[in-house]
N, C-alpha and C positions, 0 to 999 in steps of 0.2 A: 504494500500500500504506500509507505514512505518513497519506493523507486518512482510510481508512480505517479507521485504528486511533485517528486522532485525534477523528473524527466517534463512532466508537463510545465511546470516555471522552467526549466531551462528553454524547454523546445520554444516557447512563446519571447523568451526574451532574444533566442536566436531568431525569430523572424523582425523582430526591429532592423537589425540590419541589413535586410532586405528590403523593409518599407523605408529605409533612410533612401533607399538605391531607385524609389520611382521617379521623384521628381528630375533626376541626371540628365534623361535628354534633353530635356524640357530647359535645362541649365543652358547643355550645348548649345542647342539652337538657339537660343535668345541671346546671346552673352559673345563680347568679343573682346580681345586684347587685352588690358589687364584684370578684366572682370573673369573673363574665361581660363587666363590661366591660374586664377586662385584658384575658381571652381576644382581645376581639372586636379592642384595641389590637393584641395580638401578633400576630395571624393577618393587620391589614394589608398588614405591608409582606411577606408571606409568599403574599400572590393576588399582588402587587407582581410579584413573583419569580415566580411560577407564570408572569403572563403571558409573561414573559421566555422560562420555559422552553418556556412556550406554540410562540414563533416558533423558540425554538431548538432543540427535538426535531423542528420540522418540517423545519428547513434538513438537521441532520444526517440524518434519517430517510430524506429523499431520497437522500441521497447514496448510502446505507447500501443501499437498496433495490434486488434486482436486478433483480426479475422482477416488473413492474408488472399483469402479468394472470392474475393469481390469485387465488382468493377471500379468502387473508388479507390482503392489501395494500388490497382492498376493502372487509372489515373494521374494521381499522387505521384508515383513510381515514373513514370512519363515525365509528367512536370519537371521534377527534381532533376531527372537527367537533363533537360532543356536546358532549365536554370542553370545546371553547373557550365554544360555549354556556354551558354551566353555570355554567363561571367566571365569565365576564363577568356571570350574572345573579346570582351568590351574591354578588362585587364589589359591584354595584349596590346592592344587598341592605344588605350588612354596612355599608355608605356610609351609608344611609338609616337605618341604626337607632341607628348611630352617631351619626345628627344628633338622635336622638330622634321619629325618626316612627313613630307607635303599630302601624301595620301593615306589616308587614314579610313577604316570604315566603324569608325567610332557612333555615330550618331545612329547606324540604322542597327548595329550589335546591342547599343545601351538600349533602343526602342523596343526590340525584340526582348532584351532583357526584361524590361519592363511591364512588358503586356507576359510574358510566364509567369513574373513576380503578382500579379494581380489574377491571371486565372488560377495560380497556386492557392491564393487568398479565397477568389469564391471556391473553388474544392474546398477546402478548410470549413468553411461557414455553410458549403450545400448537406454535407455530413448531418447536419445538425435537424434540417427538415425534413 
């Protein structure tokens, strides 16, 4: 019961980190020259953390998880791999532009990002109805 109620506060505080990471495109796009590249600073160590919570909604998720054969766990399970996708290519992305290399596909990897990070979200809350 304790793993349980411990795994769910962790798993919920690892998804903050993820809802830090919707509004980023929305940054990119609007934002230029020295507005843009604080953003691109501050959002760093902030996929940092994502990865983090990356592994660590997955540990507690398991836990969390009762009934592995259903279509929302299947879902869920989908998502999660997108997610890690995305990151890791918005990551790379924000690396590379960071360094100054002209072509970048940062804007449509973070948007992509962002719409998993929110269908992850209604999965999460359709559970519930």
């Amino acid at each position: 019961m304790l793993l349980d109620i411990g795994s769910y506060v962790i798993h919920w505080l690892m998804a903050l980190f993820f809802f830090l990471l919707i509004p980023f495109p929305f940054f990119i796009k609007g934002m230029d020259g020295e507005n843009l590249a604080f953003i691109k600073k501050l959002y760093r160590p902030i996929l940092i953390l994502a990865h983090i919570g990356l592994i660590g909604s997955a540990v507690t998720g398991a836990v969390l998880i009762t009934d592995w054969q259903n279509w929302w766990t299947a879902a869920v399970l989908i998502v999660w791999i997108g997610i890690g996708a995305f990151l890791g290519l918005t990551a790379k992305n924000l690396r590379l532009s960071m360094e100054g290399k002209p072509e970048t596909s940062l804007l449509p990897f973070s948007s992509l990002l962002t719409i998993s990070i929110l269908i992850m979200f209604l999965l999460k809350f359709s559970n519930w109805f």
